[in-house]
N, C-alpha and C positions, 0 to 999 in steps of 0.2 A: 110447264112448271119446272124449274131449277131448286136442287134442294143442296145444301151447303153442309156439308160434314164434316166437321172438326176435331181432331183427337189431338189433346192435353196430355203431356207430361209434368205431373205437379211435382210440387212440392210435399211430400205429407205432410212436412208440420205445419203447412199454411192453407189447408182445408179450407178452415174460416173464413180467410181472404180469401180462396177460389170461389166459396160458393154466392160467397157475396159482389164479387166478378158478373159469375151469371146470372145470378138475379136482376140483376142492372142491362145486361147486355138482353135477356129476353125482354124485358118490358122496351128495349129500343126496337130490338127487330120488330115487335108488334107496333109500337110507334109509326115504322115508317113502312108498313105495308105488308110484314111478311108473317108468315106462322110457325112461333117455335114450336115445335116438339119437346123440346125438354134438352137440360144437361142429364149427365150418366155418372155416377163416379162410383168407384171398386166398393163393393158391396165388404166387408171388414166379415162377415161371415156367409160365406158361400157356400150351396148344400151340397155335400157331398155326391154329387150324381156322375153316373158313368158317361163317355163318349159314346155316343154313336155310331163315328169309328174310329174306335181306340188307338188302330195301328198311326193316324195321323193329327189325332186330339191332343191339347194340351193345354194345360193353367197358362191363360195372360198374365203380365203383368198388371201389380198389386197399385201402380204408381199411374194409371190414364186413366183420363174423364173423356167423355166424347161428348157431344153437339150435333143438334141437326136442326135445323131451320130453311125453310122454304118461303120462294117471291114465287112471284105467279106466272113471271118474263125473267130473261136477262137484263132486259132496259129495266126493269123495276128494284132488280137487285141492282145495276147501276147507278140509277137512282139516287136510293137507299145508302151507297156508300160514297156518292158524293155531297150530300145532303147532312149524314150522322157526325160526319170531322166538326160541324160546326156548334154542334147539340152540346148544351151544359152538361148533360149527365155522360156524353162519353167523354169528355175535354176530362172530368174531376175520373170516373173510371180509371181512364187509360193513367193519369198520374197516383192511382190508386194501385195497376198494376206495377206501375215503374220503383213506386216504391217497398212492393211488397214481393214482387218476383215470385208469385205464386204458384206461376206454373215457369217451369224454363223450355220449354217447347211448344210447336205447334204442327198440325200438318192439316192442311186443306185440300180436299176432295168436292168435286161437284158431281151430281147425283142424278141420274133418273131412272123414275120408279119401270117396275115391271109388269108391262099392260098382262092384266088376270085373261084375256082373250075372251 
């Protein structure tokens, strides 16, 4: 299994657009074979809970959303991303992001989990 992690730098005042981004973008990863997890984005009220260890904890920033979705292979996330360039709903998406610029970054990470032994 390959799991695909992605952290968002939004925009705040274009939420709306972001969340409507992902909702689009999970029902494709399901489309073409993979399992999202879910989008993540900054909770607007956080509870006030201590670090665990203080001396090295600290408040994230208020402005990332992160992403995690998993293929079963590399060939199948392969696949999947040479397959989705042709798909109507990423073609209207991606012109969806271009004109709403909801997030202005990205960074992608590939992932694997940690066998419980």
């Amino acid at each position: 299994m390959i799991t695909c992690f992605i952290r968002y730098a939004l925009d705040p005042n274009k939420l709306a657009d972001f969340e409507q981004y992902a909702r689009t973008w999970m029902g494709l990863i399901e489309k073409y074979g993979g399992t999202h997890q879910g989008y993540f984005l900054p909770d607007q009220s956080p509870p006030a809970a201590q670090f665990s260890f203080s001396d090295i904890g600290e408040e994230g920033p208020s402005n990332i959303a992160v992403a995690l979705f998993s293929f079963p292979t590399i060939e199948a996330y392969e696949k999947y991303r040479r397959d989705v360039t042709d798909d109507p709903e990423c073609v209207a998406e991606t012109r969806h992001y271009e004109e709403t610029k909801c997030f202005t970054k990205y960074e992608r990470t590939f992932m694997k989990p940690v066998p419980r032994n």
